[in-house]
N, C-alpha and C positions, 0 to 999 in steps of 0.2 A: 504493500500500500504506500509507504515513502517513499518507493523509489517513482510508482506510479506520477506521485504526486508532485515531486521532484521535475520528472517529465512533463507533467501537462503545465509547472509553473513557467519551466524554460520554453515552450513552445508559447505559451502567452505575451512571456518577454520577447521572444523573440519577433514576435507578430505584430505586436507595438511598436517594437522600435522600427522595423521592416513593411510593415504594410502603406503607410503613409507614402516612400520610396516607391516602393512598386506600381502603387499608383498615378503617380506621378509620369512613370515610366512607360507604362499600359496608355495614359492619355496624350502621351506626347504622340503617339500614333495615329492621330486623327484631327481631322479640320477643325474642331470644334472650337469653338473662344472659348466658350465655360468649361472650367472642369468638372467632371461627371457627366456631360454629354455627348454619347458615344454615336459620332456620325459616319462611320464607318471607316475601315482603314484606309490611311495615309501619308506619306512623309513631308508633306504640305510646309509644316511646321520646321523641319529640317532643311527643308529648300529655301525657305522665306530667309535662316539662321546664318545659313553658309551665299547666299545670291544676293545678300545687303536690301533682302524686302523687311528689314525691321528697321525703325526710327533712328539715327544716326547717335542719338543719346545711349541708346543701350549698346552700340560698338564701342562707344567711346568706353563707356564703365566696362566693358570687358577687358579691351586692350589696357586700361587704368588697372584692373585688378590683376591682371596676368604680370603684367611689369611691374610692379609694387611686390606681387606675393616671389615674383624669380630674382629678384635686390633682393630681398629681406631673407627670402629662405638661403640664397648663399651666402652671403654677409652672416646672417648667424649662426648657419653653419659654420664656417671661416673660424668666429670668433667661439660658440659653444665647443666646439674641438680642442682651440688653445686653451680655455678656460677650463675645461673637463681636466686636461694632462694636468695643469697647472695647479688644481685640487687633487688630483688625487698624489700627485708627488708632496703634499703638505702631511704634517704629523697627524695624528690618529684624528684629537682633539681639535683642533682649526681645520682639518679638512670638515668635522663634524659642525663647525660653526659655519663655515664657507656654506653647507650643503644645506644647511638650516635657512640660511641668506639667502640663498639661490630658487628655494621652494617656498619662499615667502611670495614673489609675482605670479606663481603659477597657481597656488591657495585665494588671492588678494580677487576679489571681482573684475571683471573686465571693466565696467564702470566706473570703478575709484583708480584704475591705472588709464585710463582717457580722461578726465577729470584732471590727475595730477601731469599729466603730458600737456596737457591744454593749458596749464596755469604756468606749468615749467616755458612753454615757450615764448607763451604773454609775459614773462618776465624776464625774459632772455631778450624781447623785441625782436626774435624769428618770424617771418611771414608765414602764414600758414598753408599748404599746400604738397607739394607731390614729396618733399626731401622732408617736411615734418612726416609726413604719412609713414614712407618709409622707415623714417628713423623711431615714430612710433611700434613699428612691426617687428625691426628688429630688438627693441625691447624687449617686447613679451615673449618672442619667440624666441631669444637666446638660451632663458633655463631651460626650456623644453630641451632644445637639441644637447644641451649639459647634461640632462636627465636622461637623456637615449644614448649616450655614448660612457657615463660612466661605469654603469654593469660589465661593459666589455672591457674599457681599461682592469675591474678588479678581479677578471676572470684571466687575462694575459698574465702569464709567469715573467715578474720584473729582470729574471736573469738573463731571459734573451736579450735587454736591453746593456745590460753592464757585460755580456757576451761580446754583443758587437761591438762596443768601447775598447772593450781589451783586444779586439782584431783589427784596431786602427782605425774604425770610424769616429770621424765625426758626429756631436751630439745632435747636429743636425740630418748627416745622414743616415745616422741611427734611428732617428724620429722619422725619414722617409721612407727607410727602406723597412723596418723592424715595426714600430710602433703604428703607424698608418694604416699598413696593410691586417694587421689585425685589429684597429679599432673601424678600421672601413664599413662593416655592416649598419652600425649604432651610426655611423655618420649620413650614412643611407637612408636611414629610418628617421635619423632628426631631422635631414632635408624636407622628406615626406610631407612629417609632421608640420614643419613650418610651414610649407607650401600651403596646407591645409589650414591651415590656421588663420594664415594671413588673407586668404579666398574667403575664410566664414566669418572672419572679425567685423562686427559692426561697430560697438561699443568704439572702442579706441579711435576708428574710422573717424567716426560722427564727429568725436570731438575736435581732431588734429585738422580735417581735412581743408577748414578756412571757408571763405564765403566766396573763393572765384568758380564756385561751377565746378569744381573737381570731382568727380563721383567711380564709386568701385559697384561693383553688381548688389553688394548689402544694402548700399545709401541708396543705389535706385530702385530696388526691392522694395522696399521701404517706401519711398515715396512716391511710387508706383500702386502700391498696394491701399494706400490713405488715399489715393484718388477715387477705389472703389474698384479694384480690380487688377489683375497682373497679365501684362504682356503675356500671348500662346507660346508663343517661342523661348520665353524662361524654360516650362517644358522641356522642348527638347536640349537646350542650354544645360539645366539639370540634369538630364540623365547622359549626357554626354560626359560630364565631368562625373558622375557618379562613377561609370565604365573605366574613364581614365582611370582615377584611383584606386580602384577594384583591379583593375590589371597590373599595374604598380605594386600593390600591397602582392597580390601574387606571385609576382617575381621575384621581388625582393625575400619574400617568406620560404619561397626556392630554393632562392641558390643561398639562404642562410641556413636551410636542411642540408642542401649539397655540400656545402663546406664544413658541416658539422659531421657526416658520414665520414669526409675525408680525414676529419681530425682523429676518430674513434679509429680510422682503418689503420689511420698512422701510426697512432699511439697502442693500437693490439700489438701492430706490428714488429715496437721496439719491446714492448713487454713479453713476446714473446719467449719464452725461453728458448737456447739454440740446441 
């Protein structure tokens, strides 16, 4: 009976959080402007998306949110990479305070870190606009990528590092050749992360973005939807990006099994006994 029940709860979670999506997906296939009205199949909505039959505003917020979220996802990548090495080579206790620090903007609401970005730049006298946006993004999304690459640095054996030291490398070619290629996955998965993040960020958005007409797919979502309705072409918009990511998280989740068989074949193989 608990496991039954165990089951029917996951399959309920799972339809909540899933069904909404699928919907979405299922209606991007048809003429129709209103959602829930199925006029029969079509990719209508896909050809309007990709042939510039949608209002020049919502190109604009896509190219604006594609190039904000690819700055921000490598930039914090870039920097959550240094800043991951750079905690975890600190003592037990300040790596433990650093990592305290670092998961305090990721805990914090997305509201009160757009709020304090918004008053940081009013009082810096920064214009507000595409390079505030940005440098809002990378904000929030640098603990993330910190938080996805440190499990791997505390899983990597530090003597491969002080190995290649004593074989005459550099502590930088040490770090390219040695430390990179095994924290590479977690650096994989914080790009991900960002990319996503800075695509779904409204909050922070809203506040940094400034009053010249800058808009990302959230802000015109949004003000889009207060008119009394949402563009057909979000639709297929949405579940295109859905796929992306879904295909992404697939690969990446791949070849981080495949490299993980590799490492068990390898490591059978030295414990072998001869």
């Amino acid at each position: 009976m608990k496991r039954t029940l165990s089951y029917l709860y996951l399959v309920l979670l799972l339809v909540m959080l899933y069904a909404p999506i699928v919907i979405i997906a299922i209606f991007s296939f048809t003429e129709s402007k209103v959602l829930g009205n199925w006029t029969g199949f079509s990719t209508e909505l896909y050809a309007s998306l990709f042939s510039g039959g949608v209002n020049n505003s919502l190109i604009d917020a896509i190219k604006n949110t594609f190039i904000i979220a690819l700055t921000a996802a490598t930039v914090s990548t870039l920097l959550g990479t240094v800043a991951a090495i750079g905690i975890h080579d600190l003592r037990y206790r300040k790596r433990r305070a650093v990592n305290f620090v670092n998961n305090i903007p990721i805990l914090n609401p997305d509201i009160i870190t757009g709020i304090s970005l918004f008053l940081l730049f009013i009082s810096l006298g920064i214009t507000q606009g595409y390079l505030t946006v940005i440098l809002a993004h990378i904000t929030f999304c640098t603990p993330y990528v910190v938080l996805s690459i440190m499990p791997r640095l505390t899983q990597m054996n530090p003597n491969i590092y002080e190995a290649a030291l004593d074989l005459g490398a550099t502590p930088m070619q040490a770090m390219r050749h040695v430390i990179i290629p095994e924290i590479r996955p977690g650096m994989i998965s914080g790009f991900i992360l960002a990319f996503t993040l800075s695509i779904d960020d409204f909050a922070v958005t809203i506040f940094t973005n400034g009053t010249d007409g800058l808009e990302t797919l959230s802000t015109y979502i949004y003000a889009d939807a207060r008119k009394g309705g949402l563009t057909p072409e979000l639709r297929a918009l949405s579940t295109i990006i859905l796929v992306v990511v879904l295909v992404l998280l697939i690969v990446v989740n791949y070849r981080a099994h495949r490299q993980s068989l590799r490492a068990e074949e390898v490591n059978g193989g030295i414990n072998t006994p001869k």
